[in-house]
Every structure is written in structure tokens, then in C-alpha cells.
NUZAMI-152122 format. One record per atom (N, C-alpha, C): residue number from 1; atom name; x, y, z. Coordinates in steps of 0.001 Angstrom, whole numbers. Layout:
<vexlums>
{NUM,CA,{X,Y,Z}}
...
</vexlums>
This chain:
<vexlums>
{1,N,{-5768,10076,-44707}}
{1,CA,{-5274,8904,-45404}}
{1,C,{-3924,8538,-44800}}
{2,N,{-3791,7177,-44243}}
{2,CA,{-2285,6314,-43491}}
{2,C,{-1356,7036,-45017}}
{3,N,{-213,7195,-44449}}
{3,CA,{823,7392,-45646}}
{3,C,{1269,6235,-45607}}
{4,N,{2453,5490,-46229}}
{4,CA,{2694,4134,-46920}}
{4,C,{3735,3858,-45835}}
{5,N,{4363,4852,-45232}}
{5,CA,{5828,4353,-44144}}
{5,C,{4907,3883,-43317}}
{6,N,{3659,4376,-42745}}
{6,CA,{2988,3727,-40767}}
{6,C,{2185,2754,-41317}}
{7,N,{1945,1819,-42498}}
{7,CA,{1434,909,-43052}}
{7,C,{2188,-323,-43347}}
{8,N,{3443,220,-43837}}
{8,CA,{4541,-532,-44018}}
{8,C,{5011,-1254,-42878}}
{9,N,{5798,-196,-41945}}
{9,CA,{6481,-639,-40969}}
{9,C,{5663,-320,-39967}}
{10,N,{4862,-1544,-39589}}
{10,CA,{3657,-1238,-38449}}
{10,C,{4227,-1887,-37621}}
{11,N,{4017,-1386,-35972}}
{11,CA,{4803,-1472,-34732}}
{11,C,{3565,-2617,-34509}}
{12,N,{4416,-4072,-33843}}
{12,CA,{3487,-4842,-33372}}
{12,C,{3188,-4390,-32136}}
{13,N,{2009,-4912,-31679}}
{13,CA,{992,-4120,-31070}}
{13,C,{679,-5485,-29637}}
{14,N,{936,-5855,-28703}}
{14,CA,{916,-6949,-27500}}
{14,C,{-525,-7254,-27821}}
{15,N,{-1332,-8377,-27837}}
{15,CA,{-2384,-8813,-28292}}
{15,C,{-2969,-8864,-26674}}
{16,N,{-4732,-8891,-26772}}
{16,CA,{-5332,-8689,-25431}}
{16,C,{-4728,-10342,-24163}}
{17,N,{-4483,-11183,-25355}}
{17,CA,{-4066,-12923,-24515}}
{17,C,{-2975,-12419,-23925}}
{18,N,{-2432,-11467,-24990}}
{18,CA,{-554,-11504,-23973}}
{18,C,{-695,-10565,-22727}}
{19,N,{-1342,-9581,-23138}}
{19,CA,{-1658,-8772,-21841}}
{19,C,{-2094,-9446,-20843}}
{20,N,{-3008,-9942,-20866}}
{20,CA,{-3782,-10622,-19641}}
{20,C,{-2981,-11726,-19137}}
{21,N,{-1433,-12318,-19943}}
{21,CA,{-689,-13323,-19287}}
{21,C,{303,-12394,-18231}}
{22,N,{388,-11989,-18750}}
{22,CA,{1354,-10878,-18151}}
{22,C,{1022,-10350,-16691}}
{23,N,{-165,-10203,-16768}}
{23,CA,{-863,-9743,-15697}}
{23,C,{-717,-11097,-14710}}
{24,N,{-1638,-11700,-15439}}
{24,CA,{-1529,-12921,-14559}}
{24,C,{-427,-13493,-13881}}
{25,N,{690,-14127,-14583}}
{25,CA,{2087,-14513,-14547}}
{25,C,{2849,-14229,-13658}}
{26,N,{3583,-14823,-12589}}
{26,CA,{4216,-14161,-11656}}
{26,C,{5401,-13336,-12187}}
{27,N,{6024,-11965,-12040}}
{27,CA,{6642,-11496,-12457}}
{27,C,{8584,-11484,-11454}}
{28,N,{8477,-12811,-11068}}
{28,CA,{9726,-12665,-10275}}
{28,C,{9463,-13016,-8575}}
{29,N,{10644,-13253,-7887}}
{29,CA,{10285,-13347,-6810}}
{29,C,{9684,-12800,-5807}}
{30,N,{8715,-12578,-4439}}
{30,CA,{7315,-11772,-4069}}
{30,C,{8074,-10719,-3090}}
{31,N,{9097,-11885,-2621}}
{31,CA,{9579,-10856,-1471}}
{31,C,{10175,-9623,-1585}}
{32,N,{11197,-9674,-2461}}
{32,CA,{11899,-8243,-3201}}
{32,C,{10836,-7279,-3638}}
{33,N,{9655,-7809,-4344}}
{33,CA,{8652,-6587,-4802}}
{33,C,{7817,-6085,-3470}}
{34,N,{7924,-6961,-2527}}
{34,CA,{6978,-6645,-1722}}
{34,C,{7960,-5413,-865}}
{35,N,{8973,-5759,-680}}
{35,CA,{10450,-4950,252}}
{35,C,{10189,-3505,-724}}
{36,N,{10088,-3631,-2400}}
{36,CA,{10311,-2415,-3117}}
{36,C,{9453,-1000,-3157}}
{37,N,{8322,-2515,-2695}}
{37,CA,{6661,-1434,-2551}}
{37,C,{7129,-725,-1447}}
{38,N,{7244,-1122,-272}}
{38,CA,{7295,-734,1488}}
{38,C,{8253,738,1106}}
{39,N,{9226,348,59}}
{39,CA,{10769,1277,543}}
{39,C,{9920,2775,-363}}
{40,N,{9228,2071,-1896}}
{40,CA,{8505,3385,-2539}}
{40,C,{7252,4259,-1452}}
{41,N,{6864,3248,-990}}
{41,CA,{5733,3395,117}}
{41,C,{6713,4618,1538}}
{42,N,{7451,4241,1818}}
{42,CA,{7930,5346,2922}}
{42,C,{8562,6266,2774}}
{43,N,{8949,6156,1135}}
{43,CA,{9251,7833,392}}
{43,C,{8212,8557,599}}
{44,N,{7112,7883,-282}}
{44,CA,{6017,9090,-284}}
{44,C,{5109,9510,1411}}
{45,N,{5371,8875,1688}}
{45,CA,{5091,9019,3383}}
{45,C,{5820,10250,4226}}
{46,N,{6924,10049,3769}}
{46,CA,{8175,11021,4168}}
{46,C,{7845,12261,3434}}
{47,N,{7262,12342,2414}}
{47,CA,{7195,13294,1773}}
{47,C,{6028,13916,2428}}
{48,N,{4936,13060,2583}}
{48,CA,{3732,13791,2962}}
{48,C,{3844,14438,4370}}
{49,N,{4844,13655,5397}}
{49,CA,{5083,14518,6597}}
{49,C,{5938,16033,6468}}
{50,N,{6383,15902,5176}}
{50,CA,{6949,17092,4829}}
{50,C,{5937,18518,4490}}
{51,N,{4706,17705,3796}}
{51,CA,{4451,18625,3336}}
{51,C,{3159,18741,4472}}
{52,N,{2634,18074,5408}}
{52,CA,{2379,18005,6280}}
{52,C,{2451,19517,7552}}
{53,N,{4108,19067,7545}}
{53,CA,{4615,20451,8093}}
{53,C,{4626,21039,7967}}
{54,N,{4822,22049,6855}}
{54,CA,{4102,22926,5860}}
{54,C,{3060,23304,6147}}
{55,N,{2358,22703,6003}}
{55,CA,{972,23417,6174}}
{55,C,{1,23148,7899}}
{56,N,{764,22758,8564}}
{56,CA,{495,23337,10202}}
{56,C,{1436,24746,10068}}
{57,N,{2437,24909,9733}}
{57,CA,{2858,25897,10089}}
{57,C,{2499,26989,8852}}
{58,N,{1643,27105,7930}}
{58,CA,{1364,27767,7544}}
{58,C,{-322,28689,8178}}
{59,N,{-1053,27264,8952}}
{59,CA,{-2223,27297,9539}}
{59,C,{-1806,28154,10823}}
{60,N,{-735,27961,11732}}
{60,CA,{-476,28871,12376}}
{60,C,{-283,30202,12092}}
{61,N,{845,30672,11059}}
{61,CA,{740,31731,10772}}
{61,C,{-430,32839,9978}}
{62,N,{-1622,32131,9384}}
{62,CA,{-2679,32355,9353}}
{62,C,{-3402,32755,10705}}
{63,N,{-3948,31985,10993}}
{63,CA,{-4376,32126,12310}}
{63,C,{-3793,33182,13275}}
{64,N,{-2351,33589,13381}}
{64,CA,{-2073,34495,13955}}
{64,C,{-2623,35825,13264}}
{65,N,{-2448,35745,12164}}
{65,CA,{-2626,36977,11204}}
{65,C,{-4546,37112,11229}}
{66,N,{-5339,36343,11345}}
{66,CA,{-6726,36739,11698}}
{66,C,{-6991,37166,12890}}
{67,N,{-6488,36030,13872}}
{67,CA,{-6286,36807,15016}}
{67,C,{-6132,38276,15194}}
{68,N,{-4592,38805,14612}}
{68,CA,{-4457,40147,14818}}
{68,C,{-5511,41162,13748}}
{69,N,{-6183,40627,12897}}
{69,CA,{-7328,41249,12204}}
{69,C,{-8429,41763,13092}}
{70,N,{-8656,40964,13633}}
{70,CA,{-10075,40614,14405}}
{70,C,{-9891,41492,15402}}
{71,N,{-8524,41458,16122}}
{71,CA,{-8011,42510,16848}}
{71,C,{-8350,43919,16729}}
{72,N,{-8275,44338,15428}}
{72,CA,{-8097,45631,14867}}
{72,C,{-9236,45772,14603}}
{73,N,{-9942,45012,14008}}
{73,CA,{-11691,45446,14140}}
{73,C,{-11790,45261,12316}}
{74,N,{-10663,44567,11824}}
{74,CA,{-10689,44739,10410}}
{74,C,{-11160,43426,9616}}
{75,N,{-12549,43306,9498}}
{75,CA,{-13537,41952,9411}}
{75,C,{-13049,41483,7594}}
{76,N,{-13321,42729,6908}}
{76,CA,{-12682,42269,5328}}
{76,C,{-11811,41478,5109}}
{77,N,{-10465,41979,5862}}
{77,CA,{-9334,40864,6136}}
{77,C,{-9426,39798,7102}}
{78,N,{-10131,39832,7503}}
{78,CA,{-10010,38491,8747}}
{78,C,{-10598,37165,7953}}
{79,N,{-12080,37956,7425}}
{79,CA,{-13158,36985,6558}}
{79,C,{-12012,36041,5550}}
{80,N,{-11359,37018,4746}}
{80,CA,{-10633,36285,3425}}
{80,C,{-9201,35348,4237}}
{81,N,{-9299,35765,5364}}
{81,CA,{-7991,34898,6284}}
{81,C,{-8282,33831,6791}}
{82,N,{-9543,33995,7258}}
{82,CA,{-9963,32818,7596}}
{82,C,{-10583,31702,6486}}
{83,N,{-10969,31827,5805}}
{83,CA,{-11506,31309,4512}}
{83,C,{-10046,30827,3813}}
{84,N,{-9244,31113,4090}}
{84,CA,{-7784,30825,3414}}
{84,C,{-7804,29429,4122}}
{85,N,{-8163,29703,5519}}
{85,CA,{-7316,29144,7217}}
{85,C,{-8419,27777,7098}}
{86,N,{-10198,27906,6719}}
{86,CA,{-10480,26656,6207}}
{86,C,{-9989,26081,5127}}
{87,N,{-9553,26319,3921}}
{87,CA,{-9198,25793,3222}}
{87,C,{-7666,24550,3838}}
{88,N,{-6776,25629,4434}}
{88,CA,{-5711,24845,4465}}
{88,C,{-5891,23647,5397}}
{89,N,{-6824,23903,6467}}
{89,CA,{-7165,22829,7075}}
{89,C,{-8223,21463,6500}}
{90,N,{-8456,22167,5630}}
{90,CA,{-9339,20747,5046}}
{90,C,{-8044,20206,3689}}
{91,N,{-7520,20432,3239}}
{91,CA,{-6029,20032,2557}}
{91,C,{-5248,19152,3722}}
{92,N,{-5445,19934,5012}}
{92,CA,{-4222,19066,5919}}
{92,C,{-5339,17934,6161}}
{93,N,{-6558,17834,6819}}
{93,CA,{-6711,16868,7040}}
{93,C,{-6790,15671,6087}}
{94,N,{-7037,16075,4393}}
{94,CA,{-7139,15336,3574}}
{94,C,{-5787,14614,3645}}
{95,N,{-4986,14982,3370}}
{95,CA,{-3443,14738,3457}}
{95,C,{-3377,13638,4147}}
{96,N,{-3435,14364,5741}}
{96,CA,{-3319,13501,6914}}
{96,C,{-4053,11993,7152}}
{97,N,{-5258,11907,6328}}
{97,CA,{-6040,10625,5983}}
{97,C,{-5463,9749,4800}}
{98,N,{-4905,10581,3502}}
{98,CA,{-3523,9597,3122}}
{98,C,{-2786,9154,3035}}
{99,N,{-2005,10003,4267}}
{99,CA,{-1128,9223,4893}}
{99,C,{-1226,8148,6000}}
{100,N,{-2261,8033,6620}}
{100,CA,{-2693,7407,7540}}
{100,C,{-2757,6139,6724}}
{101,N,{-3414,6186,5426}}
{101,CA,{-4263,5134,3931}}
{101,C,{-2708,4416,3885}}
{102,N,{-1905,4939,3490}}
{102,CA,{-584,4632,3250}}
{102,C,{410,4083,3999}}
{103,N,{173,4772,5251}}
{103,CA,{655,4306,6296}}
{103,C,{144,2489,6423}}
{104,N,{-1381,2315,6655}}
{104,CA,{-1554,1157,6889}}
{104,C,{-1218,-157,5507}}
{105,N,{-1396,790,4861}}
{105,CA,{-1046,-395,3435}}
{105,C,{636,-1182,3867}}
{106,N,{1586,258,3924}}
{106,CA,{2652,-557,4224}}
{106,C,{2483,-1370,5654}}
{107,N,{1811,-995,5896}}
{107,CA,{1948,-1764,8128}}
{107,C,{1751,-3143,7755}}
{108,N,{470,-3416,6468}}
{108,CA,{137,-4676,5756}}
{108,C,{1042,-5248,5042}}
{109,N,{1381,-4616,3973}}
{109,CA,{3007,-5323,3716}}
{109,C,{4075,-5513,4060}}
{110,N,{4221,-5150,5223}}
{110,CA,{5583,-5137,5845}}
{110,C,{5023,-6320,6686}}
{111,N,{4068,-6593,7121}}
{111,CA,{3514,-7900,7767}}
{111,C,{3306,-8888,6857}}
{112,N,{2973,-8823,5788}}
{112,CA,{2961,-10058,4439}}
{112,C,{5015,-10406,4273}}
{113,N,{5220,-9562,4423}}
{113,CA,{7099,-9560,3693}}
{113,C,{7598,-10400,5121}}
{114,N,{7116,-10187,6296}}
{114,CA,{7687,-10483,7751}}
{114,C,{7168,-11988,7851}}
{115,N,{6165,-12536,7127}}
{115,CA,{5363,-13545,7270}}
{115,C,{6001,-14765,6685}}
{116,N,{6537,-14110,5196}}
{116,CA,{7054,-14947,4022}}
{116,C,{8470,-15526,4151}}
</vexlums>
């Protein structure tokens, strides 16, 4: 049962017309949002070459470490090293295809912003 205060003092609520104006409606001038996207856009870019790096150089040091398994004749550890060593490579390439995704989005807006 509503108690009498969230009945009383009911929070108006944006109706589905206002939403959808909103949406619609230009929200300000194109060029600044378009400049704001690009600048949020090459943070996370920057970030992903970060983490990028990371994980080549974690794939290396894997890889060395099966390597020297395989060496030793010690298959238990190599198996679970390498199985690590696919994993991280299917993470990097995933990565590496969103950044690529990202990459071209801004290449597109930075050509819409260059246009305008």
C-alpha cells in the first residue's frame, strides 16, 4: 500500500511527447558537440592503446613461460599456459577491432566537424 507522503508529493514524471521533443530538438550548436564527441572519442582510444599494451606484453611473457615448459617436457603447465595465451589473444584482438570501430567513427567525425 503507497503511504500518503509518495502520493502527496508526486515527482512529475517528463511525458512520452516531451521525451520524444527532446530527442528530436536540436540541443545547441553541432560543431562543439561534434569537437566533444572526437575529444571523449580519443580518451577512450588512448585508453585502449593502453590497455592494448598490456596485454602484448603480457602475451609475450606467457609465451615465454610455455615455451620454457615445453622445454622441460612439462605438458600440464604448458597446456594451462597456453590456454591462458589463447585467451589473451582473443581479448587483444577483440580490443584491437574496437579500437579500430572507434578509431573510424572519430576519422568520420572529425571529417563531418572539418566539413561544417
Amino acid at each position: 500500500m503507497p503511504n500518503f507522503d509518495s502520493t502527496w508529493a508526486r515527482q512529475e514524471t517528463q511525458s512520452v511527447t516531451g521525451k520524444l521533443r527532446d530527442a528530436v530538438k536540436p540541443q545547441g550548436a553541432l560543431k562543439p558537440r561534434i569537437q566533444t564527441a572526437v575529444n571523449k572519442l580519443q580518451v577512450q582510444i588512448s585508453k585502449m592503446d593502453s590497455m592494448l599494451t598490456k596485454l602484448h606484453e603480457r602475451d609475450a611473457q606467457l609465451f615465454q613461460r610455455v615455451v620454457t615448459a615445453m622445454q622441460q617436457h612439462d605438458t600440464s603447465t604448458s597446456k594451462v599456459l597456453s590456454n591462458e595465451l589463447a585467451e589473451i589473444r582473443k581479448v587483444t584482438k577483440m580490443l584491437g577491432n574496437a579500437r579500430m570501430s572507434l578509431e573510424q567513427v572519430q576519422l568520420r567525425l572529425t571529417t563531418i566537424h572539418d566539413l561544417r
